[in-house]
N, C-alpha and C positions, 0 to 999 in steps of 0.2 A: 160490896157496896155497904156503905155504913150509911141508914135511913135516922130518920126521927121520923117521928110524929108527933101532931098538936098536943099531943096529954103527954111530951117531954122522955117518951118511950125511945129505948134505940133497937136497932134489930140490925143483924147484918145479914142482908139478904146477897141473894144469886141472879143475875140478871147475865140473860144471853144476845141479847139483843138492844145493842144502845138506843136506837130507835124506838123503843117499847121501854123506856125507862117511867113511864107512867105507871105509876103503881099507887090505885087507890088508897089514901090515908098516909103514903110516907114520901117525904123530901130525902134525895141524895145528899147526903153532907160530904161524903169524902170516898172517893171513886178510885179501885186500884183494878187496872185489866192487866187481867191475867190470861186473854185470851192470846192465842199462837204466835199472832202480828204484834204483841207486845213481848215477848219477853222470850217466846220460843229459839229465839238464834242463839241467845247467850246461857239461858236456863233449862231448854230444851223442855222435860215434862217435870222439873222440879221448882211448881211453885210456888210453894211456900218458900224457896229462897229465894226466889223473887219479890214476893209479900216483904220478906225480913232486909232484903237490899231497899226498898222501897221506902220502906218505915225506918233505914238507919240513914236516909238523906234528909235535911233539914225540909220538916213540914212545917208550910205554917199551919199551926195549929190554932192559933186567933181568929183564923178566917174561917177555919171549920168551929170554932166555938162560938162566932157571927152567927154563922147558918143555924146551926142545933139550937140558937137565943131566938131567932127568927122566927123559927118553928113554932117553936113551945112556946113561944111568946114570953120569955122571961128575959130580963136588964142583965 
């Protein structure tokens, strides 16, 4: 998970539990599961090529550059 925080910070955190995506201090901007039910039938235990399949399909990236202006509070 790619977070921000108010002070414009990114961090990519680890989150096992979508349920529990609360995480003091940081907003999900852009969410890639990499857990079994996402990607395990075709990538089986290689996820970073699934990461790199993921990121080579059109993101929009305006709507995650929304969220991280959201955040940090900047125009």
């Amino acid at each position: 998970m790619l977070a921000a925080a108010s002070t414009g910070e990114l961090a990519i955190l680890q989150v096992e539990k979508h349920q529990n995506q609360k995480l003091l201090g940081w907003t999900p901007i852009l969410v890639i599961d990499v857990w079994e039910h996402a990607c395990y039938l075709k990538y089986q235990s290689r996820r970073a090529d699934f990461v790199a399949a993921v990121l080579n399909r059109p993101v929009n990236w305006s709507n995650v550059a929304a969220r991280f202006e959201a955040v940090a509070g900047r125009p």
